[in-house]
C-alpha positions, 0 to 999 in steps of 0.5 A: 198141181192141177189134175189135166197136169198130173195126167201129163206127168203119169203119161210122160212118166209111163213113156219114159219108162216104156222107153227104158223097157225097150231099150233094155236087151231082151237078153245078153245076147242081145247086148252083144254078149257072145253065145252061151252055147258054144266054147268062149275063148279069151276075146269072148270074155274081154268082151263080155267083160267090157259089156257087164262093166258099162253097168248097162245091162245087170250082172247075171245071177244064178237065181236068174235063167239068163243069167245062169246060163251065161254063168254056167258059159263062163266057168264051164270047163269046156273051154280049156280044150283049145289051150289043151290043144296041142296041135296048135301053137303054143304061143298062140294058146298062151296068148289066148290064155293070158287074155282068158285069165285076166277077163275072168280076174276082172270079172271076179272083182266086178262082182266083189264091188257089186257086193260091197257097195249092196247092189246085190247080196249074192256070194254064189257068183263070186265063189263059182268064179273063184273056183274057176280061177283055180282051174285056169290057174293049172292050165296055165302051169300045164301051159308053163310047163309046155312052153319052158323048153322052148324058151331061147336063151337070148337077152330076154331069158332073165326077164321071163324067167322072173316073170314066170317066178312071179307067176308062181308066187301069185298061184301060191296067194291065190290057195292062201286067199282060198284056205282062208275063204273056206273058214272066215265069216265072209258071208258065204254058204257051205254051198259056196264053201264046197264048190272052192273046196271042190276047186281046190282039190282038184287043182291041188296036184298041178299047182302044189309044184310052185308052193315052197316046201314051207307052204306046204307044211302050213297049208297041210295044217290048216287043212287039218284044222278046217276039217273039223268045220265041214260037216258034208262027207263030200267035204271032209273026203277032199280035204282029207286027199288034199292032207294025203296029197301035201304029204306025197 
């Protein structure tokens, strides 16, 4: 290549990627990600679901300021209080609630395919929105619970009824999967052990209603098991009120 034709193609070079470089949000709010500064309820998620899925924006890490922040939007507490909200429908909470839980799921299994196929090495995320589906998933009993009386006994009775059977064999693999994170060699950091341990004490007085008098027994044991793989006070404390809570 001669050397004027080499000058073209770094200056071509150099205006493709300084196009690249505007193209690029300057921020996730930019791409039309919501405002990590107010609560997010269910139609927040799906969109910001939708964006992140398009691949053309990065999936926000801790190790990042913007992206902490919109990690922090996403698995904050803060935004259970309009399902917590009892003067309002609740159908309409449950509906908002079903949208909320399904985005976050997805979210969780974007950043699984991320780290399986090495786009990132980061199990932080994964195991601050697991912990997250924890919390959702009692929200979602307390909703449960909120709406069964005033289900009519109609043709569809049967129907929701199983629906909601199923729902509670799915909260149920969920603690599985959870016990089972604490312990295998999956590549997590005792940080990222605490913060679904945290979760799981938590949660563990709402959503031990659905488990089986069976889980219960085998859950109680493995607890008793993986007590002696944390080394944290912290830790051990809420694995200890979690044996005392099975046993209640």
């Amino acid at each position: 290549m001669r050397p004027h034709q080499v000058v073209i193609v770094l200056a071509l070079f150099a205006a493709a990627s300084a196009s690249a470089q505007v193209a690029k949000p300057a921020s996730y709010l930019d791409a039309g990600i919501p405002a990590v500064t107010r609560e997010w309820r269910g139609a927040d998620y799906a969109r910001t679901v939708q964006i992140l899925s398009a691949g053309s924006i990065p999936l926000p890490l801790f190790s990042d300021a913007q992206g902490a922040a919109l990690l922090h939007r996403l698995t904050a507490t803060e935004n259970f209080s309009f399902y917590r909200n009892r003067s309002l429908p609740i159908q309409v909470r449950l509906e908002d609630y079903f949208a909320f839980h399904q985005n976050v799921n997805s979210l969780v299994k974007l950043y699984y395919a991320h780290l399986v196929r090495g786009a990132y090495s980061s199990t932080a995320e994964i195991a601050s929105l697991l912990a997250y589906l924890l919390r959702i998933s009692a929200i979602g009993l307390d909703l449960t619970d909120e709406f069964l009386p005033t289900i009519p006994n109609d043709d569809r009775y049967a129907a929701r009824m199983e629906g909601l059977r199923t729902m509670k064999s799915g909260l149920t693999t969920m603690f599985v999967g959870a016990e089972v994170t604490l312990t295998e060699n999956n590549g997590f950091s005792p940080h990222d052990r605490s913060t679904l341990l945290e979760a799981m004490a938590a949660t563990l007085p709402t959503i031990k209603k659905v488990f089986t008098s069976d889980y219960r027994v085998e859950l109680r044991r493995k607890l008793e098991a993986d007590r002696s793989k944390f080394s944290g006070a912290e830790d051990v404390r809420r694995i200890d009120t979690m044996v005392r809570e099975l046993n209640s």
